[in-house]
Structures are given as C-alpha cells and as structure tokens.
N, C-alpha and C positions, 0 to 999 in steps of 0.2 A: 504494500500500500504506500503512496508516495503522495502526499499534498503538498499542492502547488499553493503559493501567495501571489497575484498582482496587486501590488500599488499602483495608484491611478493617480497623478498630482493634476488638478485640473483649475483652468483658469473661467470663470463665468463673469462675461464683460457685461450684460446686458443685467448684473443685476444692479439694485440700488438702495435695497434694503436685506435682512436676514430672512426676511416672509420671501422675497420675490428669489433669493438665491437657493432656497429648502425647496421651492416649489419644483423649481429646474433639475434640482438634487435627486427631488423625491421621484420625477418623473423617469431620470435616466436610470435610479437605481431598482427599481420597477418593472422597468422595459429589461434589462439584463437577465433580474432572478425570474421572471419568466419563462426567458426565451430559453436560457441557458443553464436552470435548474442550480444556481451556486448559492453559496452565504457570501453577503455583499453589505458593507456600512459605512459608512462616515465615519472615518478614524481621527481626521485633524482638519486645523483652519474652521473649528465649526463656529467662532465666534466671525471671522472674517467676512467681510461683503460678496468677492472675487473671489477667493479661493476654497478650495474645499481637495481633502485628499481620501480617495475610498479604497477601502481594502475589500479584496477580493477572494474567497478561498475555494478550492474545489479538490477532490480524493478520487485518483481513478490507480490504475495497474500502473500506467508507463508515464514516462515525460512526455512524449512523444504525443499521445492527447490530452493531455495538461498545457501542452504548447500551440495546440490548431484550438481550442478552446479558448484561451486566451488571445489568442491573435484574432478570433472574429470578435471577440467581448473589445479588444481595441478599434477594430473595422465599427461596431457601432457608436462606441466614441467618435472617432475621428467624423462621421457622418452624419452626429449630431450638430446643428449648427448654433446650439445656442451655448455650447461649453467650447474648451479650446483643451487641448489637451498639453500642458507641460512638459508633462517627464511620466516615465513609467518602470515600475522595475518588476521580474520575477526572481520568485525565492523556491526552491525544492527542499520539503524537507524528508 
C-alpha cells in the first residue's frame, strides 16, 4: 500500500473577501472528491484573501496510478479559471 500527498499552493485573484475566496475553495475542492474519489482540504493560507494551499491524499498499489491520478486532479486545476495554480508538490509515503 503506498499513499500519495499532492500539495496544491494556489493563487485566487478574483477574490476580495474570505466569503468570496471559501466559495471558489469550496467549489474546486468539491468538483475533485467527486470526480476522483480522494481526501482533499485546506491545509494553509486559510486566513488569506488570495491564497489558499490544499492537501490532497489518495492509497492505491503502485506510484505509477498515484501519479496519472494526480496529474489529471492538476489538469483540473490548471483548467479552472478562477484559481491560478502556484507550485505543487508530491510526496510517496
């Protein structure tokens, strides 16, 4: 068994308040545990306007789909256009 971590450090320009940045939050982190069946939260930045950084986890057999799982959980990111995406990092443990 091998769980994967992505950190997501992401930038939301379009918010202007903590209501209008959670909303954005809520909506993306929503759409992901969905699509892709993962445990997913707001880890940090949660008092900030603009940023916000979400941790991601998920438990399969290989790296190898801990890695195409991740990579489209990025692809929805990068496709949303109301967040910008930073930095991102995975962890195997």
């Amino acid at each position: 068994m091998i769980v994967g971590l992505l950190t997501l450090d992401l930038h939301i320009p379009g918010a202007n308040s903590l209501k209008s940045k959670r909303l954005v939050i809520r909506s993306l982190i929503d759409r992901i545990k969905n699509k892709f069946n993962v445990s997913i939260a707001e880890v940090d930045a949660n008092d900030l306007w603009q940023r916000s950084v979400i941790g991601i986890a998920y438990v399969a057999n290989g790296t190898v789909i801990i890695n195409k799982v991740f990579e489209k959980i990025r692809s929805v990111v990068l496709n949303t256009h109301s967040v910008e995406l930073i930095d991102s990092t995975i962890e195997m443990l």
